[in-house]
C-alpha positions as CSV (number, residue, x, y, z in Angstrom):
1,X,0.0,0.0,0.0
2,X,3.0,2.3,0.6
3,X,4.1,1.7,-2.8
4,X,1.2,2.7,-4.4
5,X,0.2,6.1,-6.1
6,X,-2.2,8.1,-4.2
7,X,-4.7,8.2,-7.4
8,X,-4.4,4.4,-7.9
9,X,-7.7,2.9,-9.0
10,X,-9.1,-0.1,-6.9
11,X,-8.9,-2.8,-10.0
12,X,-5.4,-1.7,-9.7
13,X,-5.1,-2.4,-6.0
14,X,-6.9,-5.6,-6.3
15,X,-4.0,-7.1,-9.2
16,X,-1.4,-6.0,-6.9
17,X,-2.9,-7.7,-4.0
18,X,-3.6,-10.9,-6.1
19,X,-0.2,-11.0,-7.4
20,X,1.4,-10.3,-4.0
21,X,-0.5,-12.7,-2.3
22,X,-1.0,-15.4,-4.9
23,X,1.6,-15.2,-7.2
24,X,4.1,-14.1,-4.6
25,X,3.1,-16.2,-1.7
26,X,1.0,-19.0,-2.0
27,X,2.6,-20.6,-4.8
28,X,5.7,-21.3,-3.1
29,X,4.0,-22.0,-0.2
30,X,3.5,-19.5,2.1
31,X,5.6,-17.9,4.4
32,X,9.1,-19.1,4.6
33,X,9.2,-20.5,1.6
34,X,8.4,-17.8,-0.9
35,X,11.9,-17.1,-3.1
36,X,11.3,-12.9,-3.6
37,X,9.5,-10.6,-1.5
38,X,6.0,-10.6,-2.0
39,X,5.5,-6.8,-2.2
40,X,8.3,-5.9,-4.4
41,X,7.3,-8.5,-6.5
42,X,4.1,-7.0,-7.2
43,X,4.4,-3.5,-7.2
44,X,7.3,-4.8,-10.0
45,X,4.7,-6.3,-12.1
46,X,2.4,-3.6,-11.9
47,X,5.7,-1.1,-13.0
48,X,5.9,-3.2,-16.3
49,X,2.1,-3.3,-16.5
50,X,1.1,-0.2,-16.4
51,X,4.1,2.5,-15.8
52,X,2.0,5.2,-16.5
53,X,-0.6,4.4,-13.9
54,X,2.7,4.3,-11.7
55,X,3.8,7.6,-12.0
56,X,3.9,9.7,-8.6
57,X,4.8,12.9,-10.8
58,X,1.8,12.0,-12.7
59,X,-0.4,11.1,-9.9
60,X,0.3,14.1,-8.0
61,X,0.2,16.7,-11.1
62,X,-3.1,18.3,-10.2
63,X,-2.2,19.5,-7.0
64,X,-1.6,22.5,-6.0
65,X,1.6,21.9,-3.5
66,X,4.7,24.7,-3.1
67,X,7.4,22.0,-3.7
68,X,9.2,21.2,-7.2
69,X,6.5,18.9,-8.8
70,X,8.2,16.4,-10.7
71,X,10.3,13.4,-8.4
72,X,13.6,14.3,-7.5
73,X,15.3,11.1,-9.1
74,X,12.9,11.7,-12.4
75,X,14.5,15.2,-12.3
76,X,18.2,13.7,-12.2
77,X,17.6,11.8,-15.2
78,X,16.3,14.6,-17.2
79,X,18.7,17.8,-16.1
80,X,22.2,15.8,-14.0
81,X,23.1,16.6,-11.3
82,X,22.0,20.2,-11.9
83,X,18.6,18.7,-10.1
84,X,19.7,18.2,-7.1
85,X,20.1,22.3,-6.3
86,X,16.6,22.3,-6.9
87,X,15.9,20.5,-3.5
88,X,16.8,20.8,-0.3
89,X,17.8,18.2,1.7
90,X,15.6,19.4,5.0
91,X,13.0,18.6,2.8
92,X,13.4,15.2,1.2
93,X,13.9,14.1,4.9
94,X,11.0,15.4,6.0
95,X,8.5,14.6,2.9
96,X,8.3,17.5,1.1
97,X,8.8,15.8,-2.3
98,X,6.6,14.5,-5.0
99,X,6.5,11.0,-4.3
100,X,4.7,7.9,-3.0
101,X,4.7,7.0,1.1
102,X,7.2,5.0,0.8
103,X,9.4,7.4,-0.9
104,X,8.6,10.5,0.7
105,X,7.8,9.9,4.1
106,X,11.8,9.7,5.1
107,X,11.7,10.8,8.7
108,X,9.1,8.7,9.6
109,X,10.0,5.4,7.8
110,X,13.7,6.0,9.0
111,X,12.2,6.0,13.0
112,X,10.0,3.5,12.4
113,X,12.9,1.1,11.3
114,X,15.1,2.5,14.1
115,X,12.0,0.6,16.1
116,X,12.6,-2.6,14.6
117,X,16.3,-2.4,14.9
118,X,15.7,-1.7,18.8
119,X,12.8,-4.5,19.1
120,X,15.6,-7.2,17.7
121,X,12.4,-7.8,14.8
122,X,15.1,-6.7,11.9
123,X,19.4,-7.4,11.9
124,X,21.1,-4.8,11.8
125,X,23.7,-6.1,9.3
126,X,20.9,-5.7,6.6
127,X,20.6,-1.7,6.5
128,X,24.3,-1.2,7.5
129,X,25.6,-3.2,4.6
130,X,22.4,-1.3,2.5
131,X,23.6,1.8,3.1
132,X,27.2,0.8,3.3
133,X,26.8,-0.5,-0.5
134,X,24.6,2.3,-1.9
135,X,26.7,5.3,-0.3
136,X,30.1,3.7,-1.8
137,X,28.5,3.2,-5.3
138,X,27.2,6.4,-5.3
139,X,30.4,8.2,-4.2
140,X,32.5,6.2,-7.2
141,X,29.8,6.8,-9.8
142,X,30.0,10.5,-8.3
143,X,33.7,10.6,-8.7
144,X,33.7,9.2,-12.3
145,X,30.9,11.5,-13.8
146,X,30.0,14.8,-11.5
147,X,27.9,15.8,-13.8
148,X,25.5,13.2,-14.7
149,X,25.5,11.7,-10.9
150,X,24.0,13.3,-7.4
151,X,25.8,13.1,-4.3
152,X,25.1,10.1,-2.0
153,X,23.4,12.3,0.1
154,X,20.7,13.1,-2.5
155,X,20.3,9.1,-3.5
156,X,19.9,8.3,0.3
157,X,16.5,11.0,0.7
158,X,14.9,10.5,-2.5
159,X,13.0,7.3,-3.8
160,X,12.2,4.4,-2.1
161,X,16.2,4.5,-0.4
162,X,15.0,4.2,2.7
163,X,12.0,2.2,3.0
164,X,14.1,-0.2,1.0
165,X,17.0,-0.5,3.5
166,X,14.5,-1.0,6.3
167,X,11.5,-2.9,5.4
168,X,11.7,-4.6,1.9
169,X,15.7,-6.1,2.0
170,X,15.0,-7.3,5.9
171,X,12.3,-9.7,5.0
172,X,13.2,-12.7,7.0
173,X,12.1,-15.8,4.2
174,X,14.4,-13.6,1.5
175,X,17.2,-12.7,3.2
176,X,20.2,-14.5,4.6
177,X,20.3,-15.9,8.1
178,X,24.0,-16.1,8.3
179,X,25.6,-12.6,9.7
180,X,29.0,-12.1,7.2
181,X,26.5,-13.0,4.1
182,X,23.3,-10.5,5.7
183,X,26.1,-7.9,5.7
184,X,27.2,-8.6,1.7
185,X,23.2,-8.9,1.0
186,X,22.7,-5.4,2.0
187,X,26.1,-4.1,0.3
188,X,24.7,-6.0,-3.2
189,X,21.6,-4.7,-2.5
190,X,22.5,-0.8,-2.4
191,X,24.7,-1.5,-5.3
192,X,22.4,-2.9,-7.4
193,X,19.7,0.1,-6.9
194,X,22.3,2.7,-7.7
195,X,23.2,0.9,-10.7
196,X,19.6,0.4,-11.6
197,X,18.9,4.3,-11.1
198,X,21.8,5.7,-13.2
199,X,22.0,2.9,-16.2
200,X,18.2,1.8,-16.8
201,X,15.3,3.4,-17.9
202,X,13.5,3.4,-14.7
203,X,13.3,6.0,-12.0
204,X,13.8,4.7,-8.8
205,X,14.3,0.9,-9.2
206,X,13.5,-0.3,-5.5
207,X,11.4,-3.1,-6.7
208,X,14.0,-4.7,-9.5
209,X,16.7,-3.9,-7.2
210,X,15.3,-5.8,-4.3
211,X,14.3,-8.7,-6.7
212,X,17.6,-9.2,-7.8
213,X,19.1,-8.7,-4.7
214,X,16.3,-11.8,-3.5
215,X,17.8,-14.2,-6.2
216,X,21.3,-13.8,-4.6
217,X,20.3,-14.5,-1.0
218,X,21.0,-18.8,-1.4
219,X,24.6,-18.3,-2.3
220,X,25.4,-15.7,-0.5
221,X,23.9,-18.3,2.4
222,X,26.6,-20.9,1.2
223,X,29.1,-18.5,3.5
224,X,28.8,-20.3,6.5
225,X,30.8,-19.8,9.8
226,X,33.0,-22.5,10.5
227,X,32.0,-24.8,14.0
228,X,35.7,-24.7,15.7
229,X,36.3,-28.4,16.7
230,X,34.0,-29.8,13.5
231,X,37.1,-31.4,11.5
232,X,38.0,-33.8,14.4
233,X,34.6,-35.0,14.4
């Protein structure tokens, strides 16, 4: 529901739901078995379904708001990193951005994860290596092309950054249980999404990003801590 636009007609909502649920779920089996993350999944299908129903900038067009109406990462691909002068970063943190609530609602998704963290319900080697990852790939592509990339700062508070580092990559069934390879999921992850948002057609790229992130989870599992005292047995 976070991921949705705020104009997003209920057949719309009712696919996602099925796909989620269905498609996402119950043909794996259900919880714990399920091999992507049931959300991202859909809201991924519904990106490639109908983009233009999608659209935040589009859904939010009509209003009459005193922020820069277009999404700040929609922006960057249009004008470099010329966008990023156009926002302030008070702002992105606090939601004043065209976006969805799970893009724009920083502050408040970033203390509700803080929760989590606290209530032991997420690891904390998931968002570390998240951020971790998407901070250093955003510095180097930064380095390498100033004008075509935003600073890591930008990356962090616009999009789904954020929501993604703190609800969709901690997903217990799709992540790694090990610590070392939760750690290196998080890194791949934030990789992945700045690579998805400076080399792909799409925006933001949460949903792919998380996807492929998913698909890596079993091998990055394989990196298991050794049991000292094991070989004698």
């Amino acid at each position: 529901a976070f991921m949705m636009p705020v104009n997003a007609p209920w057949w719309l909502i009712l696919v996602g739901c099925f796909c989620m649920v269905i498609i996402g779920k119950k043909l794996f089996g259900g919880v714990g078995a399920y091999p992507t993350q049931p959300a991202a999944l859909a809201i991924a299908i519904l990106h490639l379904s109908w983009p233009l129903r999608m659209d935040h900038t589009n859904a939010l067009k009509s209003m009459d708001w005193q922020v820069t109406m277009i999404e700040p990462l929609r922006l960057l691909k249009s004008m470099g990193a010329e966008a990023e002068a156009l926002y302030r970063w008070q702002d992105l943190l606090f939601g004043l951005q065209v976006a969805g609530a799970a893009e724009g609602m920083v502050i408040f998704i970033l203390f509700g994860g803080i929760i989590l963290l606290l209530m032991r319900e997420i690891q904390w080697q998931l968002p570390v290596g998240f951020f971790v990852g998407l901070t250093a790939a955003a510095a180097v592509l930064r380095i390498a092309s100033p004008e075509t990339f935003a600073s890591p700062g930008f990356y962090l508070l616009s999009g789904g950054t954020v929501f993604m580092g703190l609800f969709l990559i901690t997903d217990h069934t799709t992540s790694p249980v090990n610590r070392t390879p939760m750690f290196l999921y998080g890194m791949l992850a934030g990789i992945l999404l700045i690579l998805i948002r400076g080399y792909s057609r799409h925006v933001d790229g949460v949903v792919f990003a998380v996807l492929l992130a998913n698909l890596c989870s079993p091998l990055l599992d394989m990196l298991k801590p050794k049991i000292k005292g094991a070989e004698d047995v």
